[in-house]
N, CA, C and O atoms as a GROMACS GRO file, in nm:
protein
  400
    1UNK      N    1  -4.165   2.619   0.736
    1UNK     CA    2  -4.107   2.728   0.808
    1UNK      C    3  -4.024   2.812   0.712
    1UNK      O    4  -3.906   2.787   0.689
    2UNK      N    5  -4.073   2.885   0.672
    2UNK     CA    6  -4.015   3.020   0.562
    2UNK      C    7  -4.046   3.157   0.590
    2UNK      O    8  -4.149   3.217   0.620
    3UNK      N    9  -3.913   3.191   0.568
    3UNK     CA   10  -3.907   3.309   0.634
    3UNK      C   11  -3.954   3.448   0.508
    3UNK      O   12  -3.961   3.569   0.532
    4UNK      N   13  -3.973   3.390   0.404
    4UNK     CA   14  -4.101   3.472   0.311
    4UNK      C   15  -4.208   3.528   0.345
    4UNK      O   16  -4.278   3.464   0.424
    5UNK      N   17  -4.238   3.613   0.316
    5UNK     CA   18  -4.352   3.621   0.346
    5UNK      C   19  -4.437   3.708   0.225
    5UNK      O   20  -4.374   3.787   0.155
    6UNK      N   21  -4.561   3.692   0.210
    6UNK     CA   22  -4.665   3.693   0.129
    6UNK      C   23  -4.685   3.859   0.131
    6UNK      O   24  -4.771   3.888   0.214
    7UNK      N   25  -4.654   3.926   0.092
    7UNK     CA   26  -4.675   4.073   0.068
    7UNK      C   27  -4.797   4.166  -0.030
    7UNK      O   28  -4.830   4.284  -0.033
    8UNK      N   29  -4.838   4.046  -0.104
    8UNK     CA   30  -4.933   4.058  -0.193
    8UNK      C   31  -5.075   4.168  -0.166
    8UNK      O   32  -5.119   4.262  -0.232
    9UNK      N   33  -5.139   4.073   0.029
    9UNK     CA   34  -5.241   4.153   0.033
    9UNK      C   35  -5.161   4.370   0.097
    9UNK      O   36  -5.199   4.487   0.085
   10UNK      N   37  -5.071   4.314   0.142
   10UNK     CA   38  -5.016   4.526   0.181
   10UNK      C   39  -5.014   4.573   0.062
   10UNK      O   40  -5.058   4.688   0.056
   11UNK      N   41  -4.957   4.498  -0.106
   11UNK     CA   42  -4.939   4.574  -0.203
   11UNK      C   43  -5.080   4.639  -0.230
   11UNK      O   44  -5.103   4.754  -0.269
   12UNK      N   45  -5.167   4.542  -0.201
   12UNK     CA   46  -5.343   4.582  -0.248
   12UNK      C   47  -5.378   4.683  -0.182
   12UNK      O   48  -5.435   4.777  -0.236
   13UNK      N   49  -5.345   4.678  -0.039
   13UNK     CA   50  -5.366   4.799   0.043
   13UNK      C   51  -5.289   4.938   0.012
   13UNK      O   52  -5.294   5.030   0.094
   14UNK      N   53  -5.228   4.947  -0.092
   14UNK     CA   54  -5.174   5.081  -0.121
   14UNK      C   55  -5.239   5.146  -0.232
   14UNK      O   56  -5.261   5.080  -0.334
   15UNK      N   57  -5.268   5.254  -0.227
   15UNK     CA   58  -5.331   5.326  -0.321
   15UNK      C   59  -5.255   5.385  -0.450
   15UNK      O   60  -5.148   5.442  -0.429
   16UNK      N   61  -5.296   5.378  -0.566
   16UNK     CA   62  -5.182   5.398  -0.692
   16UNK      C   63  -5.145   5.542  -0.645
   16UNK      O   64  -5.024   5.544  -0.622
   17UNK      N   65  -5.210   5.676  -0.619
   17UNK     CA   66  -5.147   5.748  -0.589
   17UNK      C   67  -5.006   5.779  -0.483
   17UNK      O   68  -4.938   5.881  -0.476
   18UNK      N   69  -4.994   5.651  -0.405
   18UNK     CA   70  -4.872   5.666  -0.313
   18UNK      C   71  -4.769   5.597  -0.391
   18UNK      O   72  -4.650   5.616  -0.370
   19UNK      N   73  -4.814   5.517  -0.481
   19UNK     CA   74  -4.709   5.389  -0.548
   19UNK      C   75  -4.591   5.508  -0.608
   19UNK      O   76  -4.634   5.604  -0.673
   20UNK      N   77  -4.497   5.501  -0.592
   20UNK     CA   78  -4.372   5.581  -0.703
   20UNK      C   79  -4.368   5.746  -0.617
   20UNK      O   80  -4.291   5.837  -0.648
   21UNK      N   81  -4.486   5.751  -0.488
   21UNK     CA   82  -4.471   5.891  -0.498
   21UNK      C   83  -4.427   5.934  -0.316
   21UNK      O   84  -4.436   6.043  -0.259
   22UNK      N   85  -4.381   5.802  -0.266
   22UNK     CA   86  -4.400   5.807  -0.124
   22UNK      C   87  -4.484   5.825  -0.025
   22UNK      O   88  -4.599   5.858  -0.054
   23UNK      N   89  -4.457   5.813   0.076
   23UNK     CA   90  -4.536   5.822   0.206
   23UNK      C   91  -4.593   5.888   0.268
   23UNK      O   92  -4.710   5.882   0.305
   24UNK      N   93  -4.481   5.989   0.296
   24UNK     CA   94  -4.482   6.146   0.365
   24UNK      C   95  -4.356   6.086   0.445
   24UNK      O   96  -4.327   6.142   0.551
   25UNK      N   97  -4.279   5.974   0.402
   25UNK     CA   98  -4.182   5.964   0.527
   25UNK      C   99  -4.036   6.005   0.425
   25UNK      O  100  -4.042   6.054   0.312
   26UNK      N  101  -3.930   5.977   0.488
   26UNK     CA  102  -3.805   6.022   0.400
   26UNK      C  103  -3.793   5.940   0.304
   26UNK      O  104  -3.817   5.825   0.340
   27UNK      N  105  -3.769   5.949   0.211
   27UNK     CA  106  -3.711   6.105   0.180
   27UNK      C  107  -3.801   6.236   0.066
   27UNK      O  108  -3.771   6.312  -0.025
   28UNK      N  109  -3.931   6.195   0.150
   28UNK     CA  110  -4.040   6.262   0.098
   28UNK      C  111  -4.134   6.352   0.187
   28UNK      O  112  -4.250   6.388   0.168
   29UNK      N  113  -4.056   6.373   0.280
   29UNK     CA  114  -4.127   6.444   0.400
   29UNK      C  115  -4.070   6.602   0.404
   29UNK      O  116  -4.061   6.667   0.509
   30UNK      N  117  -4.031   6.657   0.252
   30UNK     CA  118  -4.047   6.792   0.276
   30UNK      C  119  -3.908   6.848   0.302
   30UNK      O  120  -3.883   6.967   0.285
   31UNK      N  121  -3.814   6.755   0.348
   31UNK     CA  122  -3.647   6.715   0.376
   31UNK      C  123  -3.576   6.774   0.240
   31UNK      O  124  -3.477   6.848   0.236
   32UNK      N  125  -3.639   6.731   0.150
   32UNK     CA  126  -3.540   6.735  -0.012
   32UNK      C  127  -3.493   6.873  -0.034
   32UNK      O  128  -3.386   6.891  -0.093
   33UNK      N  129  -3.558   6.962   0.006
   33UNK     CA  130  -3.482   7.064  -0.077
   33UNK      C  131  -3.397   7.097   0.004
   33UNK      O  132  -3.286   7.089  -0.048
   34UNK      N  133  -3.393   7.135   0.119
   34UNK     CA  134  -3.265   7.098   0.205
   34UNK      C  135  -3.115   7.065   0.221
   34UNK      O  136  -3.012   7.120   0.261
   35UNK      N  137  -3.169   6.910   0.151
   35UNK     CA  138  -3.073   6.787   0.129
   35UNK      C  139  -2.979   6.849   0.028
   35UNK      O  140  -2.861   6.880   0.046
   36UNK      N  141  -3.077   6.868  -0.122
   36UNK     CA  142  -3.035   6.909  -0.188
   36UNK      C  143  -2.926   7.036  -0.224
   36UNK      O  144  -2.836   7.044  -0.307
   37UNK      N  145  -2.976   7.129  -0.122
   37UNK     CA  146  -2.910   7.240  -0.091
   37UNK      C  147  -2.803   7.235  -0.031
   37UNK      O  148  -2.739   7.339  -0.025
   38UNK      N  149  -2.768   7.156   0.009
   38UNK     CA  150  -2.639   7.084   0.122
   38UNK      C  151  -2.596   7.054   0.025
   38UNK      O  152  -2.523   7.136  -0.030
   39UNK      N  153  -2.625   6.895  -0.055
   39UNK     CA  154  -2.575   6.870  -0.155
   39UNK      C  155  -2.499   6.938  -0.272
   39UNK      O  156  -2.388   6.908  -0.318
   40UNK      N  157  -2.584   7.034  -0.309
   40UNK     CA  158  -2.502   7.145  -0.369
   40UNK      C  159  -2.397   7.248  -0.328
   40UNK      O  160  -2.313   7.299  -0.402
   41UNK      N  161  -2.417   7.270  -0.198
   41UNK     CA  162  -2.300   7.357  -0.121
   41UNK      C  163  -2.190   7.241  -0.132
   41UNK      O  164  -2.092   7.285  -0.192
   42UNK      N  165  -2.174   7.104  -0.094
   42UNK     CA  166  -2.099   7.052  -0.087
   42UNK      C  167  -2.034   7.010  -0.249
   42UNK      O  168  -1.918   6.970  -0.255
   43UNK      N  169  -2.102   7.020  -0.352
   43UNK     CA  170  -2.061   6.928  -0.461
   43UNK      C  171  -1.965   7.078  -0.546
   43UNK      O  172  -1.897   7.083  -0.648
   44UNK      N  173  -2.000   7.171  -0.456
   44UNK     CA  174  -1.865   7.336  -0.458
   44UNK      C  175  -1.791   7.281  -0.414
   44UNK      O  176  -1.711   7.223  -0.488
   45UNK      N  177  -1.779   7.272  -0.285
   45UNK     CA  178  -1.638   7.238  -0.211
   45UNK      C  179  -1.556   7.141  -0.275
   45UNK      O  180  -1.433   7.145  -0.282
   46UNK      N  181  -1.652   7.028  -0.335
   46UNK     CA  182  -1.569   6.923  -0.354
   46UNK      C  183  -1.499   6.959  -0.500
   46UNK      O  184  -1.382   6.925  -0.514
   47UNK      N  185  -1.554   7.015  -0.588
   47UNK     CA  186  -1.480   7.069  -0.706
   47UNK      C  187  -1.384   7.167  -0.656
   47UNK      O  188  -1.300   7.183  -0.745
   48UNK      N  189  -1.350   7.264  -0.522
   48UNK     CA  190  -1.259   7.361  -0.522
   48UNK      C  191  -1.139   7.197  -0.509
   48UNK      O  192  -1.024   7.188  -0.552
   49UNK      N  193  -1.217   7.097  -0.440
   49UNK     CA  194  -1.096   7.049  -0.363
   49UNK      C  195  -1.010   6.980  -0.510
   49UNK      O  196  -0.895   7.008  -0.544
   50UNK      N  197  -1.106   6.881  -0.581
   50UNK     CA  198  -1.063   6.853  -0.702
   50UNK      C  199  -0.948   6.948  -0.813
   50UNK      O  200  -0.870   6.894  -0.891
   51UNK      N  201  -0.961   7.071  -0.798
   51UNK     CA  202  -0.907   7.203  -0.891
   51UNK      C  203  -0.778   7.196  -0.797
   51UNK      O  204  -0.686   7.205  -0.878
   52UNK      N  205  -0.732   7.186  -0.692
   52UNK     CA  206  -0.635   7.161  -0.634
   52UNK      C  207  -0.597   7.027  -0.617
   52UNK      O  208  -0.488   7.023  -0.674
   53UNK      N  209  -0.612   6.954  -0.589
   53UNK     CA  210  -0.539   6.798  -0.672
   53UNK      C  211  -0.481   6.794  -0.784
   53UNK      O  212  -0.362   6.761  -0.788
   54UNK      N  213  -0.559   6.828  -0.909
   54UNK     CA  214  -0.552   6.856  -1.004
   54UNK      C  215  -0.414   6.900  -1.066
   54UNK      O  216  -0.351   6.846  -1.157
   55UNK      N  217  -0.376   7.049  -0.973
   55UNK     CA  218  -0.295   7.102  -0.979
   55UNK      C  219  -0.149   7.102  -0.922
   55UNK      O  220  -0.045   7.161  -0.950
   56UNK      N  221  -0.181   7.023  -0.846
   56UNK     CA  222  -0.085   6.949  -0.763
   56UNK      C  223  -0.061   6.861  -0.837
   56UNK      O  224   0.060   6.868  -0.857
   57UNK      N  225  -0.118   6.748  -0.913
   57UNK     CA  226  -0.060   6.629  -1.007
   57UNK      C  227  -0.025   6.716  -1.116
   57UNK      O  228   0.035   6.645  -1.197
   58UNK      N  229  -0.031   6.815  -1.152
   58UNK     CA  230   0.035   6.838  -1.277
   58UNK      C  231   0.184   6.870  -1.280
   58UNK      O  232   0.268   6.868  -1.369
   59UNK      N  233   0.185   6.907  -1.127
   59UNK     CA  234   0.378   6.981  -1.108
   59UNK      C  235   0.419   6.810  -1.030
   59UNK      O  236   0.516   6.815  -0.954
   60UNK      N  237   0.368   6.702  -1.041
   60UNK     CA  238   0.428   6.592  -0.952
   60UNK      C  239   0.491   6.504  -1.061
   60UNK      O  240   0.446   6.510  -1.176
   61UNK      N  241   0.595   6.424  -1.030
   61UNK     CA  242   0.679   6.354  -1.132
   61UNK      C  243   0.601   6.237  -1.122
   61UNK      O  244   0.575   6.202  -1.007
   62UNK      N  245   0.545   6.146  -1.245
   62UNK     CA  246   0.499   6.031  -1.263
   62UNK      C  247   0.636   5.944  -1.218
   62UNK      O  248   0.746   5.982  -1.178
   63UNK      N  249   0.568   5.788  -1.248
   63UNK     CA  250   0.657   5.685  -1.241
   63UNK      C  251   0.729   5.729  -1.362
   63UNK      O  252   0.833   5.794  -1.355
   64UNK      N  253   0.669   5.690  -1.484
   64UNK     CA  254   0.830   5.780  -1.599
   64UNK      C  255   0.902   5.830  -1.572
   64UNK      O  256   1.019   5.792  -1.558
   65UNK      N  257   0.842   5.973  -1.549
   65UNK     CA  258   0.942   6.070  -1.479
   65UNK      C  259   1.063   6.002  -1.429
   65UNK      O  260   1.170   5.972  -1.481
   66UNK      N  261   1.019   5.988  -1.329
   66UNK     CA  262   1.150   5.880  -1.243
   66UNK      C  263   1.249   5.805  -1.296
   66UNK      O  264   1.368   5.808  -1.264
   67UNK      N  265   1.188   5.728  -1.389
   67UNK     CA  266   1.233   5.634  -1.434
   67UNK      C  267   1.355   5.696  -1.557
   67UNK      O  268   1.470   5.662  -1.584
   68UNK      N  269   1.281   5.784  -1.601
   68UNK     CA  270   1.326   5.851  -1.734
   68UNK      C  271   1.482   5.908  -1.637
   68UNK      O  272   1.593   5.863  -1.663
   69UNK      N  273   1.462   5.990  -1.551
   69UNK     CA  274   1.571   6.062  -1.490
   69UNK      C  275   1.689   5.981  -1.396
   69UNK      O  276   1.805   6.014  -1.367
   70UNK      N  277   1.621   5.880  -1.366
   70UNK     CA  278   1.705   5.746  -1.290
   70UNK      C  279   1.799   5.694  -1.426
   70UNK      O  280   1.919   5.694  -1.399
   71UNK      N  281   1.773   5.657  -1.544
   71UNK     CA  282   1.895   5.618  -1.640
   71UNK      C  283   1.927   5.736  -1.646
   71UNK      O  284   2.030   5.758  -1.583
   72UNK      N  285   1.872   5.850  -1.708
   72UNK     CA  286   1.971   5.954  -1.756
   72UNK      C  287   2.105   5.978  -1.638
   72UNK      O  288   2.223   5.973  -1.672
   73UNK      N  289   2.067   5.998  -1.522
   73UNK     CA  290   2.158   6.001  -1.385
   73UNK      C  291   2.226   5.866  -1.368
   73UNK      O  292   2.322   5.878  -1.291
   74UNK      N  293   2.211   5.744  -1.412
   74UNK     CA  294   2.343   5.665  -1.418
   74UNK      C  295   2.384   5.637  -1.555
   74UNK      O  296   2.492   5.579  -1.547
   75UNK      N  297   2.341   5.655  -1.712
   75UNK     CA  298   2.443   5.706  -1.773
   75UNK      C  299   2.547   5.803  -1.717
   75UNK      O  300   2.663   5.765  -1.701
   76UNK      N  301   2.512   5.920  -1.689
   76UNK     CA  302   2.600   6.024  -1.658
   76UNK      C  303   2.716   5.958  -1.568
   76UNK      O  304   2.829   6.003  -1.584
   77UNK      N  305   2.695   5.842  -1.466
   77UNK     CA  306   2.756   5.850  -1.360
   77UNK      C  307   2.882   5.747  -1.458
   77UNK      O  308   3.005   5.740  -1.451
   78UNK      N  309   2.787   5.683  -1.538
   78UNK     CA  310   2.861   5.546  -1.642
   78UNK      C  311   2.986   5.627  -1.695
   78UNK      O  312   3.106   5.598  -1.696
   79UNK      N  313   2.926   5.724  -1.731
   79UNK     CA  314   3.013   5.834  -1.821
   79UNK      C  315   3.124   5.855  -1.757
   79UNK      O  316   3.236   5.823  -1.796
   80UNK      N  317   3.095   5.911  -1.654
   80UNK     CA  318   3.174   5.992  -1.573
   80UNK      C  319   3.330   5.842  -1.509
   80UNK      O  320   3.451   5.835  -1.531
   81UNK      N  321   3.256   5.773  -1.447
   81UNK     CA  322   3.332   5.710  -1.435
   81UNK      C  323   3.444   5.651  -1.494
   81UNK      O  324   3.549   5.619  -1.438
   82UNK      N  325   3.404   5.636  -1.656
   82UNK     CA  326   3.461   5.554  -1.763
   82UNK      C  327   3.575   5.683  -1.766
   82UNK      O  328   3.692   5.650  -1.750
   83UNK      N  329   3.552   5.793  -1.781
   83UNK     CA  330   3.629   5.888  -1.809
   83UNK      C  331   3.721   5.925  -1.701
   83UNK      O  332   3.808   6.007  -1.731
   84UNK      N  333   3.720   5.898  -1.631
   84UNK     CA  334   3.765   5.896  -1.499
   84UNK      C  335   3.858   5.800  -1.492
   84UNK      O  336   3.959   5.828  -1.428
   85UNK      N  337   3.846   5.655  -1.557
   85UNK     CA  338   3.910   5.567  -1.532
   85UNK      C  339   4.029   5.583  -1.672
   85UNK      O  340   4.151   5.588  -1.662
   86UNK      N  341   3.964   5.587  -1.773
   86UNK     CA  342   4.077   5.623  -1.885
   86UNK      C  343   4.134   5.796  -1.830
   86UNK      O  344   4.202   5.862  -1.909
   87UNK      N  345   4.123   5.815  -1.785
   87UNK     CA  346   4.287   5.964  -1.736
   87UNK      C  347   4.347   5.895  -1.651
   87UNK      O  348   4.468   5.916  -1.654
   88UNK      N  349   4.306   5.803  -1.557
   88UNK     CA  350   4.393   5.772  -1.499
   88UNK      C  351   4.477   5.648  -1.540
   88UNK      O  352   4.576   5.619  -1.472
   89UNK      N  353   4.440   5.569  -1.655
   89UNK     CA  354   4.540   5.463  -1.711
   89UNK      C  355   4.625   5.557  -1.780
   89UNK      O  356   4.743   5.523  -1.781
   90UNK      N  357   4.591   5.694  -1.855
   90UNK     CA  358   4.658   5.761  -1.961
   90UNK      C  359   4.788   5.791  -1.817
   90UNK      O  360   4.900   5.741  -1.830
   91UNK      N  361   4.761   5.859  -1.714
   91UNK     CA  362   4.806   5.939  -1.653
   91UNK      C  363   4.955   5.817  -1.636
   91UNK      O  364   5.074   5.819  -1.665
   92UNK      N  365   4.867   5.729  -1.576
   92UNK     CA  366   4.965   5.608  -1.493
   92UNK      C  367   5.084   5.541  -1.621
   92UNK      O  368   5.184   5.472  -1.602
   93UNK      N  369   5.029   5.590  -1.745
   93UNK     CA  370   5.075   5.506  -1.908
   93UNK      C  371   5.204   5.615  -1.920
   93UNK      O  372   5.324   5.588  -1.928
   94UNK      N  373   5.126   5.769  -1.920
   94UNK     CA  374   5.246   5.842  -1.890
   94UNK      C  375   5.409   5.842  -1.761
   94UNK      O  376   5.530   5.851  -1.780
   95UNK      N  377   5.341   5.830  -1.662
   95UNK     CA  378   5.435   5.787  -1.547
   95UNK      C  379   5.521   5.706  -1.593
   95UNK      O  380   5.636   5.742  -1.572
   96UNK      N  381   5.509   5.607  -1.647
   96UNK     CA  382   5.578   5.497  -1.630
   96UNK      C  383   5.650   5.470  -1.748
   96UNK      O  384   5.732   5.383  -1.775
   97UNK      N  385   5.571   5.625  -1.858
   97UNK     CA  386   5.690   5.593  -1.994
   97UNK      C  387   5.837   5.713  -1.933
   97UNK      O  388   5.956   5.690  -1.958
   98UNK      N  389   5.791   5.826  -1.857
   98UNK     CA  390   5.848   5.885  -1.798
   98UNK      C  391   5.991   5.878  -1.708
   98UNK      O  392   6.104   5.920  -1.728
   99UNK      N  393   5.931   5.808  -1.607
   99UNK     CA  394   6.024   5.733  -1.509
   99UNK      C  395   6.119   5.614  -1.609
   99UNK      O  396   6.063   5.546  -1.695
  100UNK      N  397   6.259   5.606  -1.582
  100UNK     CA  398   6.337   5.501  -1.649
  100UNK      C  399   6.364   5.471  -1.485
  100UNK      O  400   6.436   5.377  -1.451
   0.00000   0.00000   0.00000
């Protein structure tokens, strides 16, 4: 019981002229240029759509990007803070040489 089956004598029954050249059924029934023509209207569209992606990833920030601007923005904040914190020991260093 196998579910093979012997194909040998249909191959005999085909004539070399149909072998490689189809049937008359699809996608050889006269359909192709058609298809093709579609195909080509569409493989436009799909390049307008591509040329805009495209252009859109070029103004978009990568992961770098990000990354690059995420330290630069907490140095700054490192900065800021540190400086922030020495005026106010200077400030408080002054006060207190000030005040007797």
């Amino acid at each position: 019981m196998s579910n093979v089956r012997d194909i040998t004598e249909r191959l005999r029954r085909l004539s070399p002229d149909t072998i490689g050249h189809g049937s008359g059924g699809p996608p050889y029934n006269g359909d192709m240029e058609a298809r093709v023509a579609k195909l080509e209207s569409t493989a436009a569209e799909i390049r307008d759509r591509l040329t805009k992606i495209e252009v859109r990833l070029d103004t978009t920030a990568t992961k770098e990007d990000l990354h690059r601007e995420m330290s630069a923005q907490t140095w700054r904040l490192v900065t800021f803070v540190s400086s922030l914190g020495a005026a106010l020991v200077a400030a408080t260093f002054f006060i207190a040489r000030s005040v007797h």
